[in-house]
C-alpha positions in Angstrom: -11.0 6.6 -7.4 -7.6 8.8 -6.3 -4.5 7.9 -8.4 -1.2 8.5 -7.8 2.5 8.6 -10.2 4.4 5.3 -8.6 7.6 8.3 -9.1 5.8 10.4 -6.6 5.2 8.0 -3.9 7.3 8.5 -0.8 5.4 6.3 2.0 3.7 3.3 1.1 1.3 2.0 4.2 0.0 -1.6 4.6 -3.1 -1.5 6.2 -4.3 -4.0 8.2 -6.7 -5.4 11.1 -5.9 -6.6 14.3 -4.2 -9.8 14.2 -3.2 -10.3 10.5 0.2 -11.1 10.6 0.5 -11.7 7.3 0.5 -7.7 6.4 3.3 -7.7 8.6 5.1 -9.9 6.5 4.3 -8.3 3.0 5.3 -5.0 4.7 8.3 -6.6 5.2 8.5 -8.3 1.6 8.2 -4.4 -0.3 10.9 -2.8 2.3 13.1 -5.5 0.5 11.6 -5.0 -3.4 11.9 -1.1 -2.9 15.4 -0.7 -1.0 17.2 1.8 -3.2 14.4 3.6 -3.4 12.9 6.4 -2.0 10.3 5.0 -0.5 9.5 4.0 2.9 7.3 1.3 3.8 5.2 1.0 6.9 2.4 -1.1 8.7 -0.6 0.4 10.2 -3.8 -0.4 11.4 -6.9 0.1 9.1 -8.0 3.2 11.6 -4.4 4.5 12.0 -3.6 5.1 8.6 -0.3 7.6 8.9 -1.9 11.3 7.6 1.4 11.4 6.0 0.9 8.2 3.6 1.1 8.6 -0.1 -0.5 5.4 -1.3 -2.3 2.7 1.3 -2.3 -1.2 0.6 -5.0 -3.5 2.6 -6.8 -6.9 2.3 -10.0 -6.1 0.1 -11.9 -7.2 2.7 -10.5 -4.1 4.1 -10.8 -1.4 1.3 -14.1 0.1 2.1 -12.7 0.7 5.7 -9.6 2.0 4.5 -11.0 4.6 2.0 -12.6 6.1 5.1 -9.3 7.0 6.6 -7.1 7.5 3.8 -9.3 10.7 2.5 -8.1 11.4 -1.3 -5.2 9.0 -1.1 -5.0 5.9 -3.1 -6.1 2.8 -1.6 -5.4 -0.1 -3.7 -7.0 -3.6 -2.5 -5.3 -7.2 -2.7 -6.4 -10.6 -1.9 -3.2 -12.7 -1.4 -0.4 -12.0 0.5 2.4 -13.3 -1.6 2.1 -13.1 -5.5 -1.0 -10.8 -5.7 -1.2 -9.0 -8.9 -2.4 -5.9 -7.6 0.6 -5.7 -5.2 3.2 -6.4 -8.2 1.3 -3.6 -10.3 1.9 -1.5 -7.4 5.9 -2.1 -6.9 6.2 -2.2 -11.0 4.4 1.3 -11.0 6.8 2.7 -8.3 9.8 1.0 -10.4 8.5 2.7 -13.6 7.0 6.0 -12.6 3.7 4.8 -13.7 0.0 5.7 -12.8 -1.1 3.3 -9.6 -5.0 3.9 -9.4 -6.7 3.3 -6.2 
């Protein structure tokens, strides 16, 4: 399990899989939680995953696929879209400068 300090987290990468348009809508929710921050929040496929992405986000149906293309970077699973508590650990983390393990 990779970990990463939420302080040290520069691109943030939802990872999806074809057709799940609701990644492209949390995407969209975090740009709006973390404006004023530093970081930059994108959408990817699971197989795309940017090389230059700090910490990865993806359905956990996902995760296993993810962790193959994120090499040593975090990838931390969720199961709903909206109010997941794994995704709210994750922007509180960034917020705080906490440890986000993945």
């Amino acid at each position: 399990m990779a970990s990463i300090e939420g302080n040290d987290v520069r691109k943030l990468v939802i990872a999806c899989d074809a057709g799940m348009g609701s990644s492209v809508l949390l995407a969209n929710q975090l740009k709006k939680r973390l404006r004023g921050s530093d970081v930059v929040v994108v959408h990817s496929p699971v197989d795309s995953i940017p090389g230059d992405a700090d910490l990865v986000l993806t359905h956990s149906k996902l995760a296993d696929r993810a962790r193959g293309f994120a090499g040593q970077r975090p990838v931390v699973p969720f199961d709903l879209f909206v109010g997941d508590p794994a995704v709210e650990g994750v922007v509180t983390a960034i917020i705080a400068g906490t440890t986000i393990e993945g």
